[in-house]
C-alpha positions as CSV (number, residue, x, y, z in Angstrom):
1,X,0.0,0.0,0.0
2,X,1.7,3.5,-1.0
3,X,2.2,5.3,1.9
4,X,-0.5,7.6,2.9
5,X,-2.1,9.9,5.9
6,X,-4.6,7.1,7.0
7,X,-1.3,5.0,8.1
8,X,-2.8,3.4,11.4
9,X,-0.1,0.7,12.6
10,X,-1.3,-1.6,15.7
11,X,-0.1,-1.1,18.9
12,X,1.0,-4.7,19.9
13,X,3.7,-4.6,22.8
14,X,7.4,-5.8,21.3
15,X,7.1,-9.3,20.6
16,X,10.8,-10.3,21.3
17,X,12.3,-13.7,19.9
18,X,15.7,-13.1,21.3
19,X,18.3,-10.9,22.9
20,X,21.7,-11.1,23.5
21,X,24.9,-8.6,23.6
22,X,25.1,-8.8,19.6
23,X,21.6,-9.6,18.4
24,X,17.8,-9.0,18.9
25,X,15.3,-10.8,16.8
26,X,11.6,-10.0,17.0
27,X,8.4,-9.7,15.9
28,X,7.0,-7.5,13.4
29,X,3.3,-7.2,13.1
30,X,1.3,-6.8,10.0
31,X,0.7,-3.0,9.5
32,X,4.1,-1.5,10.8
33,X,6.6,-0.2,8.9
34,X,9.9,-1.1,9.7
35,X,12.0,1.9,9.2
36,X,10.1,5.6,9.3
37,X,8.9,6.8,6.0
38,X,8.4,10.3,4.9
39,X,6.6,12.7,6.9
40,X,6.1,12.7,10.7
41,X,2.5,10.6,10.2
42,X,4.8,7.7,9.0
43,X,7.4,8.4,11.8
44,X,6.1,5.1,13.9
45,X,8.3,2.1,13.0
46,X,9.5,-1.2,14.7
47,X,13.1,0.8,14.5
48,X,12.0,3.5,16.8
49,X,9.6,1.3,19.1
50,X,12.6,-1.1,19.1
51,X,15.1,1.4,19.7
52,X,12.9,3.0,22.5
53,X,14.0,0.0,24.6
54,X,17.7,-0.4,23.4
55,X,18.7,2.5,22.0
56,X,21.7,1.1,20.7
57,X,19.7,-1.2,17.8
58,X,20.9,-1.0,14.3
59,X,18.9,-1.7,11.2
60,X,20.1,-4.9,9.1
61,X,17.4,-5.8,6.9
62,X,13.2,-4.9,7.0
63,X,10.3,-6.1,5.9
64,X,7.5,-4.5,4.2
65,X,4.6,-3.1,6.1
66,X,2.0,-5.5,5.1
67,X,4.8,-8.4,5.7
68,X,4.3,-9.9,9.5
69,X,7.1,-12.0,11.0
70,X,10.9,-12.6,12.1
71,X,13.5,-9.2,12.1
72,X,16.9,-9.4,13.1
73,X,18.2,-6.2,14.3
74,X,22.4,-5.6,15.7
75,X,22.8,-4.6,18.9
76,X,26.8,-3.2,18.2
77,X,28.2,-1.7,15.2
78,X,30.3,-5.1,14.7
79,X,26.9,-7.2,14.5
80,X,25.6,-5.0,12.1
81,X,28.5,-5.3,9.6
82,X,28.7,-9.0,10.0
83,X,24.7,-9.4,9.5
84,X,24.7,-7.2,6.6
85,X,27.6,-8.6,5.0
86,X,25.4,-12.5,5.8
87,X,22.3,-10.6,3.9
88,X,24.2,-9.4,0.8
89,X,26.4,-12.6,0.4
90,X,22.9,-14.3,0.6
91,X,24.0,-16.5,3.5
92,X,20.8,-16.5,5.6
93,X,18.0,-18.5,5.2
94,X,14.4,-17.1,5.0
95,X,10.9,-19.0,4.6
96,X,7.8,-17.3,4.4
97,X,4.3,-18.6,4.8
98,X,1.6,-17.0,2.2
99,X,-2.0,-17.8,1.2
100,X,-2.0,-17.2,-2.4
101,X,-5.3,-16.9,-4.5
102,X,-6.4,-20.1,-6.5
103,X,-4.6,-23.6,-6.7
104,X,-1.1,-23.1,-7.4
105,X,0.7,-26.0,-9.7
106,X,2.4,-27.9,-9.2
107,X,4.0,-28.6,-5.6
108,X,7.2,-27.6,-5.6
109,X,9.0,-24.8,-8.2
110,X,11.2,-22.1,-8.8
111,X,10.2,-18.6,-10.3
112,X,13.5,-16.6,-12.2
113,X,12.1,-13.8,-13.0
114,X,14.4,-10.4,-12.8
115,X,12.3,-7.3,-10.9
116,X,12.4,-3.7,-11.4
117,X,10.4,-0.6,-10.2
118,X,7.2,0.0,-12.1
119,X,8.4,4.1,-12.1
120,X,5.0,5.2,-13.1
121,X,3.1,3.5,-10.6
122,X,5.5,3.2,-7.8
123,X,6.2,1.6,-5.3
124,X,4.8,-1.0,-7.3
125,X,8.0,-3.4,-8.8
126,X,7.7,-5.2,-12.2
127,X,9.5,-8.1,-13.8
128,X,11.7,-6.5,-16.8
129,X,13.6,-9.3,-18.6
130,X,16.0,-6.1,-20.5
131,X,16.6,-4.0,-17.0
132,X,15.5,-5.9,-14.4
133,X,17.7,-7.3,-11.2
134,X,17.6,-11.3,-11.1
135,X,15.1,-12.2,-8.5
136,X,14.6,-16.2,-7.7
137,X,12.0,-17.6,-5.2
138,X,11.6,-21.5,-4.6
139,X,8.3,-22.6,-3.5
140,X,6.3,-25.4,-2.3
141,X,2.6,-26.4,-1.5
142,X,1.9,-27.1,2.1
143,X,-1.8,-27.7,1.7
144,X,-5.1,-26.4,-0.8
145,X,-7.5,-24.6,0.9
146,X,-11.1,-23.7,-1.1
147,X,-10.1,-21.5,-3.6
148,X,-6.5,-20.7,-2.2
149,X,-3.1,-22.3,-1.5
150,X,-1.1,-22.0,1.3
151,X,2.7,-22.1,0.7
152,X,5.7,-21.9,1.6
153,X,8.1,-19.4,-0.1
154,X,11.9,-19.7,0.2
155,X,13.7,-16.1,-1.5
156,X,17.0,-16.9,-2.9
157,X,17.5,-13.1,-3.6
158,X,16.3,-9.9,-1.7
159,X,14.2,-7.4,-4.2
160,X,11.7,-5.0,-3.0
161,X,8.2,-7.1,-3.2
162,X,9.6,-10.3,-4.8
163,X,7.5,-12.7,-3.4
164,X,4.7,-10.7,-3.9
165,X,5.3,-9.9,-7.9
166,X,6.7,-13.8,-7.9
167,X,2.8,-15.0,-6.9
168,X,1.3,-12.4,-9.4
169,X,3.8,-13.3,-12.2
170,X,2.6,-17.4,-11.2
171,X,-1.2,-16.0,-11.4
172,X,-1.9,-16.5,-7.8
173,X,-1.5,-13.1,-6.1
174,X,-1.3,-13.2,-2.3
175,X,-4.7,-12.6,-1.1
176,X,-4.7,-9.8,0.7
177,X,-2.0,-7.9,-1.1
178,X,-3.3,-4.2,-1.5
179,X,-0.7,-3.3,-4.0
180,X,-1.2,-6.4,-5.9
181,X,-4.5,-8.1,-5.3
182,X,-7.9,-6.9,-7.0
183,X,-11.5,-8.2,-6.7
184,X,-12.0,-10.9,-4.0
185,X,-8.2,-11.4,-3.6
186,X,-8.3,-8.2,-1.9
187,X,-11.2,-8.7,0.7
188,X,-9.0,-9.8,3.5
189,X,-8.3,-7.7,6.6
190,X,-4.0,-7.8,5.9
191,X,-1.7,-9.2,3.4
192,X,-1.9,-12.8,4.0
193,X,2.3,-13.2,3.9
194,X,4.4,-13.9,6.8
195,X,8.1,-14.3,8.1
196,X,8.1,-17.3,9.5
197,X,11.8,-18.3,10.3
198,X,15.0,-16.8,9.4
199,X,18.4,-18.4,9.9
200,X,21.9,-16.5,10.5
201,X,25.2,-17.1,11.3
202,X,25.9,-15.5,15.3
203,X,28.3,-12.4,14.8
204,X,30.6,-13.7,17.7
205,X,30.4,-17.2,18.0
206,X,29.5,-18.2,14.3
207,X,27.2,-20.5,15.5
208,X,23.4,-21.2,13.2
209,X,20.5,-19.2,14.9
210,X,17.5,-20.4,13.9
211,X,14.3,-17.8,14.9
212,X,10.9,-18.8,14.4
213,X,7.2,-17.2,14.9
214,X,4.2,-19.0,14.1
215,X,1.8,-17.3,11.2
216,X,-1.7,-16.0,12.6
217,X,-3.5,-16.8,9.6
């Protein structure tokens, strides 16, 4: 949804996953953007809410506002520049849950399809197979619903609404998706996409951290 003056993001308390010296993972709701956007109606953000109780959080990734689910923030400049470097070497792991319209065939796949912004009717993104940045999500079926599919979406790559332009490009647009989504696939109270686990590398130890939050839809 472009940003607008009816912005209304829920007030849920911090939903924290994890803390330690270098890390805090937590919970984004649906509705919140992650980092403030322009103008000082869009000034609430998990960054601020998050840095109200550690002031000393960093930003390392976000997700979009509609998106619910796992964030990873650094809690020293050190975390942040090993995280980052994790998210641009494509290191971590991520798998979303979504409830995509129709039934989506076959089980398992993979969409390569390079994304680009749609400039005249941003901040919609596009595929564009001349300018486009390669994009690659794996999916897989985890069950048919009536009329829908819930699945589970594994991105390879990190563009701005690729799992969302993946779905559309399929011809099952996650229900929900106000950007995206016309007709019935838009009568649903949120973006039915979520976070659900995300898997890093510890900045100190090295160790796998796994961080996982069940969907609410």
């Amino acid at each position: 949804m472009a940003p607008s003056s009816d912005y209304t993001p829920p007030q849920d308390p911090l939903d924290i996953l994890h803390t330690d010296a270098q890390i805090l993972a937590v919970n984004k709701p649906a509705g919140l953007l992650s980092v403030p956007g322009r103008g000082e109606h869009l000034a609430d953000c998990l960054l601020t809410r998050v840095q109200a109780v550690f002031p000393e959080a960093l930003l390392v990734h976000r997700l979009d506002r509609d998106t619910s689910g796992v964030l990873v923030f650094a809690l020293t400049p050190h975390a942040q520049r090993h995280l980052s470097m994790q998210f641009e070497k494509r290191t971590t792991k991520k798998a979303y849950v979504a409830r995509v319209a129709g039934t989506l065939e076959p089980r398992t796949g993979t969409v390569d399809l390079p994304l680009i912004v749609d400039w005249p009717n941003r901040p919609k993104q596009m595929v564009c197979h001349e300018t486009g940045k390669p994009a690659v999500t794996d999916w897989r079926v985890m069950k048919y619903e009536e009329g829908a599919t819930r699945v589970r979406l594994a991105p390879q790559t990190g563009r701005t609404h690729q799992l969302r332009v993946h779905m559309l490009a399929l011809g099952h647009v996650i229900l929900g998706d106000p950007l995206y989504a016309t007709g019935a696939a838009l009568e649903y109270p949120r973006l039915m996409l979520h976070s659900e686990e995300l898997r890093i590398k510890h900045p100190d130890s090295g160790q796998s951290m796994r961080f996982r939050t069940k969907t609410a839809f």
